[in-house]
C-alpha positions in Angstrom: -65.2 5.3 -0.4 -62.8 7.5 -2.4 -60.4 5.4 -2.1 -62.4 2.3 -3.8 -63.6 4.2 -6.3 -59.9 5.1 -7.4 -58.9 1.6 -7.1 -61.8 0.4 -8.8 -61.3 2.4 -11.8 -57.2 1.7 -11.6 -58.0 -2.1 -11.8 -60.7 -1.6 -14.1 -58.1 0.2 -16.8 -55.8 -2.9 -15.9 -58.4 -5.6 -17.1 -59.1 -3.3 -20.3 -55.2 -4.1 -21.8 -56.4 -7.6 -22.2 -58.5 -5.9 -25.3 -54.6 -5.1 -26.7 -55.0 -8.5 -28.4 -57.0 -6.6 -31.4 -53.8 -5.7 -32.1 -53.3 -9.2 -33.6 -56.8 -8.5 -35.8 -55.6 -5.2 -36.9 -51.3 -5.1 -37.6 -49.8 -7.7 -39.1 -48.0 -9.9 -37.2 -44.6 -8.9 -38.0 -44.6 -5.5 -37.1 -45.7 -6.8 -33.5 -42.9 -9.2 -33.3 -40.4 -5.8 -34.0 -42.2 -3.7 -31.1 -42.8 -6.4 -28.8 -39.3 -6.8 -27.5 -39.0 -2.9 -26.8 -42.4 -3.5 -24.8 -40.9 -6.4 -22.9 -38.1 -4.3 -22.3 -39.9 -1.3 -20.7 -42.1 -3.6 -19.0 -39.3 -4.6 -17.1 -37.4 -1.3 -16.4 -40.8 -0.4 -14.7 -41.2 -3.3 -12.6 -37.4 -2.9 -11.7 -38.1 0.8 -11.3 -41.3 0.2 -9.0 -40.0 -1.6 -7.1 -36.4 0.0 -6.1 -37.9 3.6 -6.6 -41.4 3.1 -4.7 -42.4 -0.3 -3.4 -39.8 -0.8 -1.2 -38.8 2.6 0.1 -42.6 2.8 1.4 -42.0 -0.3 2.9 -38.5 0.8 4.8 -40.4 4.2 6.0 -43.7 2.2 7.3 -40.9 -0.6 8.8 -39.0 2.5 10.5 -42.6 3.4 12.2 -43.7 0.1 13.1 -40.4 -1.6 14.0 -41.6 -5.1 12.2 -38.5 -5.7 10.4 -39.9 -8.8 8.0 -40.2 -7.4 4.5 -37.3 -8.9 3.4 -38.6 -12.4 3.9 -42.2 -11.1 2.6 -40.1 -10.3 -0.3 -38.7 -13.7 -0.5 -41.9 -15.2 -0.1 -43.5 -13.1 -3.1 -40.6 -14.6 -5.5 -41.4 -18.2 -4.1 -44.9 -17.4 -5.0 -45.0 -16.1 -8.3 -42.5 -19.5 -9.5 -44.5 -22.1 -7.9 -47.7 -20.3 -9.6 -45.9 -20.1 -12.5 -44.4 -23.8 -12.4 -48.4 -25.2 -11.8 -50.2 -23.5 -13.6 -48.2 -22.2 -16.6 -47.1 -26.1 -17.3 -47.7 -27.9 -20.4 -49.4 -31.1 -20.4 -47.7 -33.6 -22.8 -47.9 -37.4 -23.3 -45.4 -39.5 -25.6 -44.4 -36.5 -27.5 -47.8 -34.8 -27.9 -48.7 -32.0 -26.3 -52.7 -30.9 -25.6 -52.1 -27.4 -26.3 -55.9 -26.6 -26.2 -55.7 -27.6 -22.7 -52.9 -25.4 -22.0 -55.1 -22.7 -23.3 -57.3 -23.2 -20.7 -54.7 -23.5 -17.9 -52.8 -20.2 -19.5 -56.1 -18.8 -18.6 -56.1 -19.8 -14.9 -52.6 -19.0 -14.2 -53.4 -15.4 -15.9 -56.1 -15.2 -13.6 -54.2 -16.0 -10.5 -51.9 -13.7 -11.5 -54.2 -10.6 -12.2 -55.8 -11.8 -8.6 -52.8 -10.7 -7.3 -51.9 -7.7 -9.4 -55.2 -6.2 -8.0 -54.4 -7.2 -4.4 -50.8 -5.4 -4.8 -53.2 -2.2 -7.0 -55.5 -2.0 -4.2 -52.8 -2.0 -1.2 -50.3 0.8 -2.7 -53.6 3.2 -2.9 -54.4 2.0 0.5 -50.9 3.3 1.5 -50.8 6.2 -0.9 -52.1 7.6 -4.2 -48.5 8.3 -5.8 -48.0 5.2 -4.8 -50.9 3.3 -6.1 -50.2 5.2 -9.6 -46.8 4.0 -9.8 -48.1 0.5 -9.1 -51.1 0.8 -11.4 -48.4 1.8 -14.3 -46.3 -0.9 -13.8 -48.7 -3.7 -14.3 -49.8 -2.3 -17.1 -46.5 -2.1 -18.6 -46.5 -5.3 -17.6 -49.6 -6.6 -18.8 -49.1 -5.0 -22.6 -46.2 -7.2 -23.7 -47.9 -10.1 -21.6 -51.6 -9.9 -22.9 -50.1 -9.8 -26.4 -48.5 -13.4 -25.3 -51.8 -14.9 -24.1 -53.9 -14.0 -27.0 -50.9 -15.3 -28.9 -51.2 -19.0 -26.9 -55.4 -18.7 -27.3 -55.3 -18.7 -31.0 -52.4 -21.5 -31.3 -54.5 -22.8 -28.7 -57.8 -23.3 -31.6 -59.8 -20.3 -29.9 -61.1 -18.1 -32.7 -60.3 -14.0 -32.6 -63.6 -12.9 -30.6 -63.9 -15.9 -28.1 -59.8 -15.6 -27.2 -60.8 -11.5 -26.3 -63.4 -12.3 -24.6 -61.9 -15.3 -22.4 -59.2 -12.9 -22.2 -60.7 -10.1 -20.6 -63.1 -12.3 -18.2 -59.0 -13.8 -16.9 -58.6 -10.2 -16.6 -61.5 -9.5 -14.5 -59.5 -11.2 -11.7 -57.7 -8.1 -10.8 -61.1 -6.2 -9.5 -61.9 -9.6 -7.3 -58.4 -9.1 -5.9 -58.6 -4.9 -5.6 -62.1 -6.0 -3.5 -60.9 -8.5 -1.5 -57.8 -6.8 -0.4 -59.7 -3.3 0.6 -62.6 -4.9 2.2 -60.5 -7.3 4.3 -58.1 -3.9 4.7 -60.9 -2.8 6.8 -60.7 -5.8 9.7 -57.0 -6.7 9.3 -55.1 -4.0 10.7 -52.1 -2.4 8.7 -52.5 -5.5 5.8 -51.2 -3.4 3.4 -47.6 -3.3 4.7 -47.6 -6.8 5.0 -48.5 -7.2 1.0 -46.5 -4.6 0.0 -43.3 -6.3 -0.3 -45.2 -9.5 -0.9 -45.9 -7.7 -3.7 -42.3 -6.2 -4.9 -41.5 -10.0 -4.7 -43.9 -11.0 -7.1 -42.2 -7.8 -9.5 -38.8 -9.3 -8.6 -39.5 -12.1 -10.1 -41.3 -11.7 -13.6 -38.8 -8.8 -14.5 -35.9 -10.9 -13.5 -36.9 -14.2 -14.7 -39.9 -14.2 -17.8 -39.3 -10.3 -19.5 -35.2 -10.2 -19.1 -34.3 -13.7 -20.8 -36.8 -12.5 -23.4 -34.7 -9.9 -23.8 -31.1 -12.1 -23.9 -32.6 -13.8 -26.9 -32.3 -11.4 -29.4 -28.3 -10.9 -30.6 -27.9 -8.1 -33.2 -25.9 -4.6 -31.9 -29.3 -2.7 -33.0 -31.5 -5.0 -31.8 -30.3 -5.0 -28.4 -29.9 -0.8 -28.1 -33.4 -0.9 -28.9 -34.3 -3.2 -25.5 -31.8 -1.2 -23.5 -33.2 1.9 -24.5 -36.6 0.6 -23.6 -35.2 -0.4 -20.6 -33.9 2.6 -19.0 -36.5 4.1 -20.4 -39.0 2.0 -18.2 -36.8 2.5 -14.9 -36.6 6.4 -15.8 -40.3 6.7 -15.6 -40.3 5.2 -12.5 -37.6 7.3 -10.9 -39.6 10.5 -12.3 -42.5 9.6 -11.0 -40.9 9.1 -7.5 -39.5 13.0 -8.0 -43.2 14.7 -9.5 -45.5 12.7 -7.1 -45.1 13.6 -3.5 -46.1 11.4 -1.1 -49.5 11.9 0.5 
């Protein structure tokens, strides 16, 4: 019970970022364009750094006492997953020319929700495994999910939802993450050692959005201090990571 209680609150701190779209209400929209690239950037050092510095070493250490050797093509298989959720749900629909960008509101909101689905499943397993490791997890989605919420409530508004009713769809796409925490723990419970398998299902699914949506967001911006700034932010985000892997012994 301790243990769902500490994932339940973990998840539930997840799905409150999606609130970081008051940001929009209460800066002006320029000084988040200069801070969102360094958020992007730290975003993906953590993934990168979760990944290399926690995921997958607890996965080689459980593999070493098991002797299942198939987390590399879980890994695969958690890359594979994350594009072709990203290539149907994150689509735009457009006819001669025109695109229906209130409807791609709405399906930015499914494909969020899939994807938080997921970030609570992978939330819920690391605690399963370990609390350090659940931590690290827990911090990098929500490094993740800063620069990212920022960009939904962003497409919500060009979308014609007004300040309030893009929060509050938001958050419910948000909510996702506790069905997933749930689901994962309580199915934990009749399928034996599940965690390991999602694991690097998991570090796939980090693979992928640092490698392939926060890094090219980074290649697009050109100036010399521009570009310190997101390498900076960067390390930064893979340095937490390592120290975490140094102060948090593993329980």
């Amino acid at each position: 019970m301790a243990d769902l209680i500490v994932i339940l609150t973990s998840v539930t701190v997840v799905s409150l970022v999606s609130f970081i779209g008051i940001l929009f209400v209460v800066l002006k929209e320029a000084f988040i364009g200069r801070i969102l690239m360094a958020l992007v950037g730290f975003a993906s050092g953590s993934m990168i750094g979760a990944v290399f510095f926690k995921l997958l070493p607890e996965t080689l250490e459980a593999t070493e006492q098991t002797g299942q050797v198939i987390w590399p093509q879980l890994v695969v298989a958690g890359i594979v997953f994350f594009f072709i959720m990203e290539k149907f749900l994150y689509w735009r629909h457009c006819h001669d020319g025109k695109c229906e960008v209130h409807m791609f509101a709405y399906l930015n909101l499914m494909g969020d929700g899939v994807h938080n689905f997921v970030d609570g499943m992978a939330i819920a397993a690391s605690f399963l495994i370990s609390y350090p490791l659940g931590f690290a997890t827990t911090l990098a989605v929500i490094f993740h999910e800063i620069p990212q919420e920022l960009g939904d409530f962003g497409v919500l508004i060009y979308g014609g939802f007004g300040k309030k009713k893009a929060l509050a769809y938001n958050f419910i796409s948000a909510l996702t993450a506790v069905a997933g925490a749930l689901a994962t723990y309580f199915l934990a419970l009749y399928v034996n050692g599940l965690e390991q398998f999602l694991i690097p299902f998991a570090a796939g699914g980090f693979i992928y959005i640092a490698a392939t949506d926060l890094m090219p967001e980074l290649h697009k911006g050109t100036q010399a201090k521009e570009s310190l700034v997101q390498l900076f932010s960067l390390l930064m985000g893979i340095g937490l990571m390592l120290t975490l892997t140094v102060i948090l012994p593993k329980a």
